[in-house]
Chimera marker file (.cmm) of the C-alpha trace (Angstrom):
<marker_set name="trace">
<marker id="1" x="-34.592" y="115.161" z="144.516" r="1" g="1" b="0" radius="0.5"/>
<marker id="2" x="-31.041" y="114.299" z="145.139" r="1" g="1" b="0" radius="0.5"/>
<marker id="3" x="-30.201" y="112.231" z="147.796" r="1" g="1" b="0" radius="0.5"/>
<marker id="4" x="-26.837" y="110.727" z="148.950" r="1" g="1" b="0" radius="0.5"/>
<marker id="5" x="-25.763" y="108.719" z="151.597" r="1" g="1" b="0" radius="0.5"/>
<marker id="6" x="-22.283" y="107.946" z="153.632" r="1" g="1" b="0" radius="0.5"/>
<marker id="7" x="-21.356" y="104.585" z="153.672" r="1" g="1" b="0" radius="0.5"/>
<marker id="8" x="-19.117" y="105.196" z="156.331" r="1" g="1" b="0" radius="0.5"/>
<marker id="9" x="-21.934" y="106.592" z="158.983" r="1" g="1" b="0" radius="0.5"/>
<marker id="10" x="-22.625" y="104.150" z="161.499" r="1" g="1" b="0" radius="0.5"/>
<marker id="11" x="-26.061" y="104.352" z="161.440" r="1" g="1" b="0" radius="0.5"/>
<marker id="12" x="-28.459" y="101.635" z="159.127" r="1" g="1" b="0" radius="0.5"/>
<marker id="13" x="-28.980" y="102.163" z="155.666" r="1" g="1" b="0" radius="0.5"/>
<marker id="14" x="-32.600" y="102.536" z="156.084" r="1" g="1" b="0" radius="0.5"/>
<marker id="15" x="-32.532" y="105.222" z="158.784" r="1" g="1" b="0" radius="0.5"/>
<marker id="16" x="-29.929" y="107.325" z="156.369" r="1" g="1" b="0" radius="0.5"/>
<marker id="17" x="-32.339" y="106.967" z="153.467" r="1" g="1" b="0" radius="0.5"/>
<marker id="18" x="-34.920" y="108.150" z="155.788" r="1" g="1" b="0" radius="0.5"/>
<marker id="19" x="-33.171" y="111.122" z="157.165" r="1" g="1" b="0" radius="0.5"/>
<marker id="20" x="-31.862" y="112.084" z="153.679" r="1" g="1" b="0" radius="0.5"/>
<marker id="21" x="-36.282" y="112.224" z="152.752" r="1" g="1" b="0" radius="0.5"/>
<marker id="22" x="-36.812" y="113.787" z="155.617" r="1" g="1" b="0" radius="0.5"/>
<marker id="23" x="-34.122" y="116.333" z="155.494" r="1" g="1" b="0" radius="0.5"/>
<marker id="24" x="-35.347" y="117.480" z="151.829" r="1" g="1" b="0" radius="0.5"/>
<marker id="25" x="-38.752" y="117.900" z="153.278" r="1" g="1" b="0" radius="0.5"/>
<marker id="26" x="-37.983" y="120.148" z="155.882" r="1" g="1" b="0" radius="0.5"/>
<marker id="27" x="-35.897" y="122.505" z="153.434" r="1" g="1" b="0" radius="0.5"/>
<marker id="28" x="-38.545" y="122.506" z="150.845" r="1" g="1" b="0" radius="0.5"/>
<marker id="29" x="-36.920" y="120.896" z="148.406" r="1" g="1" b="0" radius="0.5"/>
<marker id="30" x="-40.030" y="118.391" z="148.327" r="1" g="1" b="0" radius="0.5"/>
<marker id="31" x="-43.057" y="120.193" z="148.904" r="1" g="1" b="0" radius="0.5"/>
<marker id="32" x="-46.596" y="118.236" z="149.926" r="1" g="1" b="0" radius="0.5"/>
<marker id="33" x="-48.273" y="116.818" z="146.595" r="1" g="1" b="0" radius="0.5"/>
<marker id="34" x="-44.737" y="116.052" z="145.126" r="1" g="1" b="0" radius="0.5"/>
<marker id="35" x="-44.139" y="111.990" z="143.827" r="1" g="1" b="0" radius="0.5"/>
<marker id="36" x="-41.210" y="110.428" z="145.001" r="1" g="1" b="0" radius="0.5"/>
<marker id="37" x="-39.090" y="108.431" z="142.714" r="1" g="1" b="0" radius="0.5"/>
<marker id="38" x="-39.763" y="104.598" z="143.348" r="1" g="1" b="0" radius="0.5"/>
<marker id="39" x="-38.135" y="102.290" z="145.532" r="1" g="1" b="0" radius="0.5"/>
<marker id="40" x="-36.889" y="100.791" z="142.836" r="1" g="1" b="0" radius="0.5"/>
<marker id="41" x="-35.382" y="103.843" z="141.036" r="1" g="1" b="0" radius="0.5"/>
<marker id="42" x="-34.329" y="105.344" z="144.148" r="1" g="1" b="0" radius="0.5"/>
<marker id="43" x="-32.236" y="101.831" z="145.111" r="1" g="1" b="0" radius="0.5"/>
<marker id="44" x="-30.512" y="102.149" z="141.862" r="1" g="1" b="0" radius="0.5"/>
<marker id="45" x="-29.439" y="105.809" z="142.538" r="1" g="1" b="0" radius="0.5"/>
<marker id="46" x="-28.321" y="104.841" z="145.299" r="1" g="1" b="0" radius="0.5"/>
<marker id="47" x="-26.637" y="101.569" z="145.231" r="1" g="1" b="0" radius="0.5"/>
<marker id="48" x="-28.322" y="99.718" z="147.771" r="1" g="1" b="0" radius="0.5"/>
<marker id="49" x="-31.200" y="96.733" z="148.254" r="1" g="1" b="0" radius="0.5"/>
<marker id="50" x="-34.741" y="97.895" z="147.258" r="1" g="1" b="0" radius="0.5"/>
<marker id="51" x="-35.748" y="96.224" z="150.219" r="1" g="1" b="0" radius="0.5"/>
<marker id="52" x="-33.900" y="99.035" z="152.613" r="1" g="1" b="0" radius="0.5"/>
<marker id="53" x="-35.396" y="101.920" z="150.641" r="1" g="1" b="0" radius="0.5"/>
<marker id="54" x="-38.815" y="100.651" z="151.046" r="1" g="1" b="0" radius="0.5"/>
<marker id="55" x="-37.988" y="100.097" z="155.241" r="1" g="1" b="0" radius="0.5"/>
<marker id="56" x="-36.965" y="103.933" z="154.926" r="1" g="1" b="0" radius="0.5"/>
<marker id="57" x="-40.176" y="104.841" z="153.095" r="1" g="1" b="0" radius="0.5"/>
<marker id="58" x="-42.274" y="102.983" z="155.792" r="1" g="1" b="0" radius="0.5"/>
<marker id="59" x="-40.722" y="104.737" z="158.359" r="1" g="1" b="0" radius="0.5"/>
<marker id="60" x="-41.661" y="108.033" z="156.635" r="1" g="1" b="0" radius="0.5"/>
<marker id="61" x="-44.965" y="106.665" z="155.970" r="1" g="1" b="0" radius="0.5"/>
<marker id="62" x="-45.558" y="105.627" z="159.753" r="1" g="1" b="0" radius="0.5"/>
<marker id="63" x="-44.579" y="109.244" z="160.565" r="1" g="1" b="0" radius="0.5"/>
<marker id="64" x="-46.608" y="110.604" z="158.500" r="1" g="1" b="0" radius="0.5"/>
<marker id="65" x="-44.869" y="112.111" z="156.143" r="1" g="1" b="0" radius="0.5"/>
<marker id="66" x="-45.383" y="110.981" z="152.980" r="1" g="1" b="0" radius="0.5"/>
<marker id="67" x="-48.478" y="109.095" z="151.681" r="1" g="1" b="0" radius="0.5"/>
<marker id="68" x="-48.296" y="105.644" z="149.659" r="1" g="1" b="0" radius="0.5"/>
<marker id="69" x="-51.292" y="105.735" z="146.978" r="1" g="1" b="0" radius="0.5"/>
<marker id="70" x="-51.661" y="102.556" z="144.651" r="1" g="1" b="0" radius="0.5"/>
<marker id="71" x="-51.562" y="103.348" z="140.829" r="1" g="1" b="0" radius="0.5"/>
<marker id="72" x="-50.016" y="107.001" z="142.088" r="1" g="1" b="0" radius="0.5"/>
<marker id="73" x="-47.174" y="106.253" z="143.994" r="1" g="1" b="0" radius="0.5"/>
<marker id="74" x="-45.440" y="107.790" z="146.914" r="1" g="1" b="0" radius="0.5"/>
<marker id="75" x="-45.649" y="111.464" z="147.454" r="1" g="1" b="0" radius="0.5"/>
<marker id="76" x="-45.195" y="114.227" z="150.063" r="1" g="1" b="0" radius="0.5"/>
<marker id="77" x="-48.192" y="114.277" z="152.658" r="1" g="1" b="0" radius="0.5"/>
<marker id="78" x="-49.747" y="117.662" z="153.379" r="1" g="1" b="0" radius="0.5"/>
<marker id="79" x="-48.825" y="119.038" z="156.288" r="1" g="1" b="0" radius="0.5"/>
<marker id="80" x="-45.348" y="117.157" z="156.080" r="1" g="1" b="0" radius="0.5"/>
<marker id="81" x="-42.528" y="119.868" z="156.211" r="1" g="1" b="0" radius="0.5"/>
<marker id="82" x="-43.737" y="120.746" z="159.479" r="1" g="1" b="0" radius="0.5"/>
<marker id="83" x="-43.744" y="117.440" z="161.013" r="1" g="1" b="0" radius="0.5"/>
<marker id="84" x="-40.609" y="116.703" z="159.018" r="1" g="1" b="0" radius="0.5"/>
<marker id="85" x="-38.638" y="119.327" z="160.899" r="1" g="1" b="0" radius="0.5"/>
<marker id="86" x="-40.090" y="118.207" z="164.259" r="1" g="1" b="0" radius="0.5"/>
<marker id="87" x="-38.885" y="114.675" z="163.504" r="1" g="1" b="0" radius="0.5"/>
<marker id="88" x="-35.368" y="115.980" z="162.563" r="1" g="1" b="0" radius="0.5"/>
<marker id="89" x="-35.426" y="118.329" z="166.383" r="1" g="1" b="0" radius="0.5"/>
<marker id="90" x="-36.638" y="115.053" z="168.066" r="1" g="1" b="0" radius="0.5"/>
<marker id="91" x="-33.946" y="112.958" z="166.663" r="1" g="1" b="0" radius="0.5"/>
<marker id="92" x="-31.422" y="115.360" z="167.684" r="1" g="1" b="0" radius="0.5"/>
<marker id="93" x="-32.829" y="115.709" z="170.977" r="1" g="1" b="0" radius="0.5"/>
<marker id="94" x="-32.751" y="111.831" z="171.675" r="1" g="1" b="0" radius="0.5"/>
<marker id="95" x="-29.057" y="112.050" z="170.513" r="1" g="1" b="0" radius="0.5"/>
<marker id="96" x="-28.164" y="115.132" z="172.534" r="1" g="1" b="0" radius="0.5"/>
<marker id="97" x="-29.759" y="113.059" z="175.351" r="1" g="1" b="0" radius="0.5"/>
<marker id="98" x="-28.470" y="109.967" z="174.606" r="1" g="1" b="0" radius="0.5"/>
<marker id="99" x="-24.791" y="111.700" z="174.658" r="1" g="1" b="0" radius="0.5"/>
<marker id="100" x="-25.398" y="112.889" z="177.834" r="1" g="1" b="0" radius="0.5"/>
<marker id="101" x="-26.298" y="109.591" z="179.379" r="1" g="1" b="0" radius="0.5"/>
<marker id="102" x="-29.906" y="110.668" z="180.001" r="1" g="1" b="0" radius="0.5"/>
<marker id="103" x="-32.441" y="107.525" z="178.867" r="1" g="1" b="0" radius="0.5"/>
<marker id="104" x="-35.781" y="107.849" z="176.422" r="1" g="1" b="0" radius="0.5"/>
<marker id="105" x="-37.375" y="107.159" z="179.635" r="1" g="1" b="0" radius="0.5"/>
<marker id="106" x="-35.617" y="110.070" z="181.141" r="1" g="1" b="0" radius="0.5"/>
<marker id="107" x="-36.308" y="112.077" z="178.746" r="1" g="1" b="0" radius="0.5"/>
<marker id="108" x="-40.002" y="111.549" z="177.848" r="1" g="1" b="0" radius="0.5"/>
<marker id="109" x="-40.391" y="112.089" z="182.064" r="1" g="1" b="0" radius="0.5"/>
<marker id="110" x="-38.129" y="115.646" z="181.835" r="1" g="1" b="0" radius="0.5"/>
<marker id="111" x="-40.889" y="116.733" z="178.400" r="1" g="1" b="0" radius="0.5"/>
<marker id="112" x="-43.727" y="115.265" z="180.976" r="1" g="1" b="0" radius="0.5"/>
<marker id="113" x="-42.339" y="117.700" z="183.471" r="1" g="1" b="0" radius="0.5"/>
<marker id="114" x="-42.214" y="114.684" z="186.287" r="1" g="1" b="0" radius="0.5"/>
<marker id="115" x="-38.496" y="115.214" z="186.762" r="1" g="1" b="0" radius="0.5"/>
<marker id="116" x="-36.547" y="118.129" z="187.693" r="1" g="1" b="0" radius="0.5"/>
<link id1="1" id2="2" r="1" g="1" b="0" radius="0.2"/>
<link id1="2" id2="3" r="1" g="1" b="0" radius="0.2"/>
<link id1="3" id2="4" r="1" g="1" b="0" radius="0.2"/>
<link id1="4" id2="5" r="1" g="1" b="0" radius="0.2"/>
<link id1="5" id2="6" r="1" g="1" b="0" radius="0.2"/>
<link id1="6" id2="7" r="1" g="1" b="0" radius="0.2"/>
<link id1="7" id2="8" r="1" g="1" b="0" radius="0.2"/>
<link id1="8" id2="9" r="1" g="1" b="0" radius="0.2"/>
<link id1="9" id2="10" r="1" g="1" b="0" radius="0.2"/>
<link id1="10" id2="11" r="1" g="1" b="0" radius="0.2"/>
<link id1="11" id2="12" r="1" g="1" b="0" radius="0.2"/>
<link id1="12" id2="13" r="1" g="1" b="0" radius="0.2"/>
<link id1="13" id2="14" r="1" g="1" b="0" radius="0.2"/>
<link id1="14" id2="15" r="1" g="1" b="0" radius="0.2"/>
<link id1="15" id2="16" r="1" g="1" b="0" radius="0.2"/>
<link id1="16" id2="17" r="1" g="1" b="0" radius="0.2"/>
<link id1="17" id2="18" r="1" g="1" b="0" radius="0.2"/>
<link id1="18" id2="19" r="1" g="1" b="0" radius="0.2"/>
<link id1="19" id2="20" r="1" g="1" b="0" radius="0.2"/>
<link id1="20" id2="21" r="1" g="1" b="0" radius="0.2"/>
<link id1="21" id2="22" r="1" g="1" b="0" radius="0.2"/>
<link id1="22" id2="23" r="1" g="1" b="0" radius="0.2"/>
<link id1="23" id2="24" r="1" g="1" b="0" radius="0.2"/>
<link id1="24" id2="25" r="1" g="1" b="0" radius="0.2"/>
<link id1="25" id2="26" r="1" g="1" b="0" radius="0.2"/>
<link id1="26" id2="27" r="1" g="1" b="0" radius="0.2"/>
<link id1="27" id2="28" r="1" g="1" b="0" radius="0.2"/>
<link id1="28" id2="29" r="1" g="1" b="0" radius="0.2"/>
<link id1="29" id2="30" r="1" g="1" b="0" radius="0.2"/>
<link id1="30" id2="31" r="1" g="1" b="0" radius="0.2"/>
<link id1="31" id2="32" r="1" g="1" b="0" radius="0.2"/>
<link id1="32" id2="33" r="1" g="1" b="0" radius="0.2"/>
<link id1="33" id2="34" r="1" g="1" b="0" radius="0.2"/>
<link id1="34" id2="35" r="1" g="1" b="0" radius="0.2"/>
<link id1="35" id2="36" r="1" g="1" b="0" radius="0.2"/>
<link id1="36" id2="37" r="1" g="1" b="0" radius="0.2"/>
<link id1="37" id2="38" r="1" g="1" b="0" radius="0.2"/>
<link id1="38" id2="39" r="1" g="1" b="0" radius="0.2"/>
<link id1="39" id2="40" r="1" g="1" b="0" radius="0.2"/>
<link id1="40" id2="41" r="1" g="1" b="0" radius="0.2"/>
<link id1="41" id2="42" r="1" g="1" b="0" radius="0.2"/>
<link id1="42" id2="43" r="1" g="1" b="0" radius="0.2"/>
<link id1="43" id2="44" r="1" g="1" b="0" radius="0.2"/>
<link id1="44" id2="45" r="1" g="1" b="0" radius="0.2"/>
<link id1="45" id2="46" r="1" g="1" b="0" radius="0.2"/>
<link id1="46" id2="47" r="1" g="1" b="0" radius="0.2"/>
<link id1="47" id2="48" r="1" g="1" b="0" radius="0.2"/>
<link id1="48" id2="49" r="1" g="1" b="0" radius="0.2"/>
<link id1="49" id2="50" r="1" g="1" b="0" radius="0.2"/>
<link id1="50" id2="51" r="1" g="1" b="0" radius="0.2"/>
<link id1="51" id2="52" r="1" g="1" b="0" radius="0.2"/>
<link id1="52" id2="53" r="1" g="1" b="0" radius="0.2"/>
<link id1="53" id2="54" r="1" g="1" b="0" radius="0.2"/>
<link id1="54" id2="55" r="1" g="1" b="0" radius="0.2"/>
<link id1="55" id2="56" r="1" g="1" b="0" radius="0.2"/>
<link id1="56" id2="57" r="1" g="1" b="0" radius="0.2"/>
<link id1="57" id2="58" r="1" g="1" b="0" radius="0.2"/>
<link id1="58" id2="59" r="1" g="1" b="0" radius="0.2"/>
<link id1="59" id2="60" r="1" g="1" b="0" radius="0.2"/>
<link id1="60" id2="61" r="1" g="1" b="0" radius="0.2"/>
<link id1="61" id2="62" r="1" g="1" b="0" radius="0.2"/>
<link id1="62" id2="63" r="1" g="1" b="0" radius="0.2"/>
<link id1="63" id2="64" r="1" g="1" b="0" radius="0.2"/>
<link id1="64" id2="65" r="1" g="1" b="0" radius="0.2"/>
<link id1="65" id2="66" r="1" g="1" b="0" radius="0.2"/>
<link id1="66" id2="67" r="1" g="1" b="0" radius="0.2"/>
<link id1="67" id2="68" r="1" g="1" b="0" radius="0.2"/>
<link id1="68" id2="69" r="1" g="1" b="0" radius="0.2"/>
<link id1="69" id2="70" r="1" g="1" b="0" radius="0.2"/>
<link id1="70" id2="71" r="1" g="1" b="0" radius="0.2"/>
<link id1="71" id2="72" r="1" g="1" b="0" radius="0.2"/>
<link id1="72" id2="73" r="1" g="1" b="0" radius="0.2"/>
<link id1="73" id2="74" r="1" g="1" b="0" radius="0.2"/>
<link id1="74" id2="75" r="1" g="1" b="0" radius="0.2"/>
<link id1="75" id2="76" r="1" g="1" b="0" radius="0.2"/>
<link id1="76" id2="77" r="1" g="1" b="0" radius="0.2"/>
<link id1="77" id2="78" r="1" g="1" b="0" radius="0.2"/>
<link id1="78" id2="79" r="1" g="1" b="0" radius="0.2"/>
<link id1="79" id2="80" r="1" g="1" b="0" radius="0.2"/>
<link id1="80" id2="81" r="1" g="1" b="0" radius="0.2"/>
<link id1="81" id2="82" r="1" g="1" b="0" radius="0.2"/>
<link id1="82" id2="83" r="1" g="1" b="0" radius="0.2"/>
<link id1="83" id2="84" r="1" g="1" b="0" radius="0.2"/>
<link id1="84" id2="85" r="1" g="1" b="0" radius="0.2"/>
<link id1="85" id2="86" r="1" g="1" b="0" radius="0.2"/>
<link id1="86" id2="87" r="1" g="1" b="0" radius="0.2"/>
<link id1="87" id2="88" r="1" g="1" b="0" radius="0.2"/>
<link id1="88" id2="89" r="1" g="1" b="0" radius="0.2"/>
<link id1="89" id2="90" r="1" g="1" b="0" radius="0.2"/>
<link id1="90" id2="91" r="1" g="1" b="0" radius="0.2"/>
<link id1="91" id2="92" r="1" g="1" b="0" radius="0.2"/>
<link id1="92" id2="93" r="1" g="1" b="0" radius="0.2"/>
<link id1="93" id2="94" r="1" g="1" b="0" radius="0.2"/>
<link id1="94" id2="95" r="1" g="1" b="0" radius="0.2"/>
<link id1="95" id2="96" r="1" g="1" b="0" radius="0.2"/>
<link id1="96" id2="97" r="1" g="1" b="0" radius="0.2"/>
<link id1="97" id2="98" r="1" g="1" b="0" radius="0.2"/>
<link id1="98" id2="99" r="1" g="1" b="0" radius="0.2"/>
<link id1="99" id2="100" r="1" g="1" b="0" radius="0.2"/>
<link id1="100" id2="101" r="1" g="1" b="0" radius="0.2"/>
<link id1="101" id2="102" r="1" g="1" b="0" radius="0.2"/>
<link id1="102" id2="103" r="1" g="1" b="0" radius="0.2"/>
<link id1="103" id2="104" r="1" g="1" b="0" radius="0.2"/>
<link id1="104" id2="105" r="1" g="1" b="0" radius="0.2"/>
<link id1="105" id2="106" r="1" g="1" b="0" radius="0.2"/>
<link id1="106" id2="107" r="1" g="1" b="0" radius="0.2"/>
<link id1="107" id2="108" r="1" g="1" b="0" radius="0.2"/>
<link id1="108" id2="109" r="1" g="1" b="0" radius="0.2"/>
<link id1="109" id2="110" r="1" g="1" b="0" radius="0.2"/>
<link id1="110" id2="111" r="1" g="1" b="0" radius="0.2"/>
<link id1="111" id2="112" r="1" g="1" b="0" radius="0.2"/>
<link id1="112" id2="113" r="1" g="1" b="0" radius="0.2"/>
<link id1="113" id2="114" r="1" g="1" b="0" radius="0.2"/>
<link id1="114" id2="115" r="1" g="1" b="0" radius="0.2"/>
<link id1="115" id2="116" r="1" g="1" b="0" radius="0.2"/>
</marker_set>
């Protein structure tokens, strides 16, 4: 798995290290059952605190997506590229929404159907 990150995108560390997972799970290039390179490893790669990889990781973890198994490591949860791809359409939608001046409140009422 090859992931890379742009220093110069706004967004936290964490969040990019996140998207960059989650991204490679939706286009299969980590399929569920596959071991993620450590924290550690992948903080090296990348050139940033272990300590924001791992925040990234939980996220994923929280979401679902991958699966944190003590003596095996991290790996791709089943099920995950189709949440993964979800997550990715959610996130845009926020931002499309967000762009638009349209709040998460606003927004979770319009998927609720309670506003027109």
């Amino acid at each position: 798995m090859l992931l890379r990150l742009d220093k110069t995108d706004t967004r936290p560390l964490h969040e990019q290290v996140a998207a960059a997972i989650r991204r490679a799970v939706a286009e299969g290039e980590c399929r569920p059952g596959d071991r993620l390179p450590s924290a550690r490893d992948l903080s090296a790669t990348l050139d940033i605190n272990v300590n924001t990889v791992l925040r990234g990781l939980r996220e994923l973890r929280d979401e679902g997506l991958l699966e944190f198994r003590r003596g095996r490591g991290i790996s791709v949860a089943e099920g995950a590229p189709a949440r993964s791809g979800l997550q990715i359409k959610v996130r845009e939608l926020i931002a499309e929404a967000s762009r638009l001046g349209y709040s998460r409140t606003d927004l979770i009422d319009m998927i609720r159907g309670t506003t027109t």
